[in-house]
C-alpha positions, 0 to 999 in steps of 0.5 A: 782702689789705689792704682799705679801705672805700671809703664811710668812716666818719662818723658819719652814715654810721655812723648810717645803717648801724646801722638795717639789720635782718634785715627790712629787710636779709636777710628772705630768711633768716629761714626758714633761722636755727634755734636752736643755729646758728653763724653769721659776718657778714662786713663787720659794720661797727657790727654792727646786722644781727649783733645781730640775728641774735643775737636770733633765734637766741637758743641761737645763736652769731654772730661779726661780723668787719670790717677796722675796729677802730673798727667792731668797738669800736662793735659790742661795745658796742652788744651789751652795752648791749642785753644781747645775750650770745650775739654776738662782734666781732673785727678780720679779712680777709674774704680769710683769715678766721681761723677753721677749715674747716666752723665755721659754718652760715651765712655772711652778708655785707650791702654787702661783696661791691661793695666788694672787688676779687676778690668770687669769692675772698672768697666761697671763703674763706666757703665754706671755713668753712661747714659741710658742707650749710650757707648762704653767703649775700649782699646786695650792690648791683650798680652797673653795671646792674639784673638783674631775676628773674623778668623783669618788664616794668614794673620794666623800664620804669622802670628804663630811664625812671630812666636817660634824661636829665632836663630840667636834670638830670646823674646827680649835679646838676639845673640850675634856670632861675627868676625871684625878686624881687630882695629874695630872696638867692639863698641864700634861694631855694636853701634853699627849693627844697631844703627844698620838695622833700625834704619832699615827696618824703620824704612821697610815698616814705616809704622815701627817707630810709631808702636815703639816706647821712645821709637828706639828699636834697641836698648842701650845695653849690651853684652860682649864675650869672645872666642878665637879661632882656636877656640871652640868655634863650632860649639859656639856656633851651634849655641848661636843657631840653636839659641832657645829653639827646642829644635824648631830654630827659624832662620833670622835674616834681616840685610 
């Protein structure tokens, strides 16, 4: 089954992707990875997590594999920069992974699973490989919803208070109403609100930067449209405030 990574590969995608570790990523695992295991990451991509592995393991073998040649390029050399011998990459399909049945102890996939059109059928090919009493194990976001376990009450709440319209904000763009002194550019000021608020919220949630594709809080793009005082002020303002709120509008203060 031909397959194609949606996210693509840049190299500040790229970059993103090579801080991912056992602990931030699969400490879940770590009692379960003993010496002389083999192991298979699927979807390894610049295989920063199958390195690691490697280093747990030590008298272990661990095999990457990813649909992307250029992934696999840059995760061979990343393993013997760091002088980590006992991990492997090679080009494959998750769907038909070129290996015999019961070869691995362990089969692990971070991010994989959303990106596949039939997630069951990988997870079958995975358990084909794994050995008899052995682990096939996953890490994977699920877009459509949040599944809390054990049920918690509080992460309910805020779940649902992350889901409720917010004044002058849609899900992927904020809406701002604001006064400047003419001798301001509005490029100026866009600078500013963007640079004000990504420090501060990188200072207040240190783990931000991290979850970020790039770790950069805004986009690039704006969109700009004025009014005077003359105009039509209130309508604006109320456009702001009730911007996609149905009538449930949350106040969004940030400074």
């Amino acid at each position: 089954m031909t397959q194609k990574y949606g996210m693509g590969y840049s190299k500040t995608f790229i970059d993103v992707l090579k801080k991912r570790c056992i602990k931030t990523h699969a400490q879940f695992l770590i009692p379960y990875l003993k010496p002389g295991m083999k192991i298979l990451d699927c979807g390894s991509g610049p295989g920063s997590m199958t390195i690691d592995f490697a280093r747990y393991l030590q008298r272990g073998e661990v095999i990457g594999v990813d649909i992307e040649e250029s992934q696999i390029a840059i995760a061979t050399a990343d393993a013997k920069r760091e002088n980590v011998t006992n991990v492997t990459f090679q080009t494959a399909d998750v769907f038909d992974l070129p290996f015999a049945d019961d070869t691995f102890d362990l089969v692990f996939s971070q991010g994989l699973l959303v990106h596949l059109p039939d997630p069951i059928q990988a997870l079958q090919e995975q358990r084909r490989v794994t050995k008899k009493g052995g682990i096939v194990t996953a890490r994977s976001g699920y877009a459509r919803g949040a599944i809390f376990h054990p049920e918690n009450a509080l992460l309910k709440e805020a779940w649902l208070f992350h889901n409720q319209p917010l004044l002058g904000c849609d899900i992927n763009h904020v809406h701002i109403l604001c006064s400047f002194h003419p001798k301001y550019s509005i490029g100026e000021i866009v600078r500013k609100f963007k640079s004000i608020t990504a420090r501060e919220l990188f200072r207040e949630y240190q783990w931000l930067k991290e979850e970020l594709w790039g770790g950069e809080f805004w986009s690039d793009g704006y969109y700009v449209a004025t009014v005077g005082e003359k105009g039509n002020w209130k309508t604006v303002e109320r456009y702001v405030r009730l911007q996609g709120s149905n009538g449930r509008a949350v106040q969004l203060r940030l400074l």
